[in-house]
N, C-alpha and C positions, 0 to 999 in steps of 0.2 A: 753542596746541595744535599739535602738531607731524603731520606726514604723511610715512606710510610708502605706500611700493611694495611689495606682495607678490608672490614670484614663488615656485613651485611648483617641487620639483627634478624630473628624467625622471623618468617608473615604473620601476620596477624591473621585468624580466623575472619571471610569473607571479604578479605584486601584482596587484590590485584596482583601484589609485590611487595617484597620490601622499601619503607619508607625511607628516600633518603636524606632524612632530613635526622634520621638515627644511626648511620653509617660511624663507624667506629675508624677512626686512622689513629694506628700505633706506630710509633717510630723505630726503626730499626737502632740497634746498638745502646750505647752505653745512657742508663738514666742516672743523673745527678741526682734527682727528690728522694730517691731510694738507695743513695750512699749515706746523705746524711740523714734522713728523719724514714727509716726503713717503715717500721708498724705504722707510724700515720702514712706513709705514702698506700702500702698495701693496703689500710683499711679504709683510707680514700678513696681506693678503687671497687671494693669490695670484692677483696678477693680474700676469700673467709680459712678457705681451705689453705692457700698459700701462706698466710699469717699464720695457720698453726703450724705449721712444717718450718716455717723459718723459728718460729717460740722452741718448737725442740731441738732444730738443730743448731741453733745459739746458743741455746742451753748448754750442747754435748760441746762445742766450739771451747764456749768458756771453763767447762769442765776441765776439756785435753789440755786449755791454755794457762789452766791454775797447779797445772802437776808441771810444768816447764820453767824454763828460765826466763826473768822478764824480759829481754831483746827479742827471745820468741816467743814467747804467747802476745807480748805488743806487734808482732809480725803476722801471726797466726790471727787473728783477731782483724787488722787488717786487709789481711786477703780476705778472709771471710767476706766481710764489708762489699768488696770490690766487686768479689764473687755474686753474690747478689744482686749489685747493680749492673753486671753485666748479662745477668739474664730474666732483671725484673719483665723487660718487655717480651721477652720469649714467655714467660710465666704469665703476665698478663695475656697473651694471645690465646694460649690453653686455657685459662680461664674464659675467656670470651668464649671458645669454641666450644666447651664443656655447657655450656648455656643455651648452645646452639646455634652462636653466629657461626656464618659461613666465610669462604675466603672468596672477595671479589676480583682483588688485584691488588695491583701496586702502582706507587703515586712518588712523584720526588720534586721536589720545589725546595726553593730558598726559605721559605718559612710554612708554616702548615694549611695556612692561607690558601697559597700560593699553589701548592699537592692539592688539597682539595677543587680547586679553578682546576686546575688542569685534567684531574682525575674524571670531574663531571662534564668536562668537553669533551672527553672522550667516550664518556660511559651513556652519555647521551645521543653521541654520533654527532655532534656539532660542533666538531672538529673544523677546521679550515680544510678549504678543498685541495684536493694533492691533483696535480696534471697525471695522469696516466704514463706509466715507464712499460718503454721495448724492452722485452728480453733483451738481455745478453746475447750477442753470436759468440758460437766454440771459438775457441782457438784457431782452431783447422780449418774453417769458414772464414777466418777473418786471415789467413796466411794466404788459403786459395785467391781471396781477392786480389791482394796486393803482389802476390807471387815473389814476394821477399826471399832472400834462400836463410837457410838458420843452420847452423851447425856449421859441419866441415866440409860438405859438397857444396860447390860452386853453382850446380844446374839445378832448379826444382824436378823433385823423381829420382834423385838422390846418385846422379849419375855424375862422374868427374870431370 
């Protein structure tokens, strides 16, 4: 099962709320589009500032990895890669939120479909109806009923 971040765009001037029909769910963990095809993944999302900061630090990557031995700079080059993808969608959410979306929640389904349905049954309060749950009784409520003994004394009162 997979987990989305939901983030909310600004209101719009003389809206009500934010429209959720521009609700943003990003996926937690690892993006594959941004292992292999990095710049068009980030400039597909338009994240302008993120693209330049990955331009220089590939740059300085390839630099450290051109003074090295090839099994490590092809190693160092790699992680790099991975690095990346492991925190395209963390970097994509800072982007979002640098824009001004907000954080609404979190959603998790089989497909993103699926997080979404569920995210707006809840987020709309039309939910399925839950039966009302009793507290709990303490411990020592529910021992006084039964008058069980517990421990090493035979008699409730703790006498032998």
């Amino acid at each position: 099962m997979t987990t989305y971040t939901v983030l909310s765009p600004p209101a719009e001037t003389g809206s009500a709320g934010p429209d959720p029909d521009r609700f943003v769910f990003v996926k937690e963990g690892f993006c594959w589009p941004a292992l292999y095809i990095t710049a068009i993944w980030l400039l597909w999302r338009r994240m302008w500032l993120v693209f330049i900061l990955y331009l220089v630090a590939a740059a300085a990557v390839l630099t450290l990895a051109g003074k090295l031995a090839p099994p490590v700079a092809w190693l160092t080059v790699l992680l790099f890669g991975f690095l990346v993808a492991l925190e395209a969608n963390n970097l994509r959410r800072w982007t979002l939120e640098r824009r001004g979306y907000r954080f609404v929640g979190v959603a998790s389904g089989d497909s993103r479909s699926d997080a979404e349905f569920r995210f707006f049954a809840s987020f709309a309060g039309a939910g399925p109806e839950r039966p009302p749950v009793e507290p709990a009784k303490p411990a020592t409520a529910a021992w006084a009923e039964t008058r069980e003994v517990v421990g090493l004394f035979p008699n409730p009162g703790g006498t032998p």
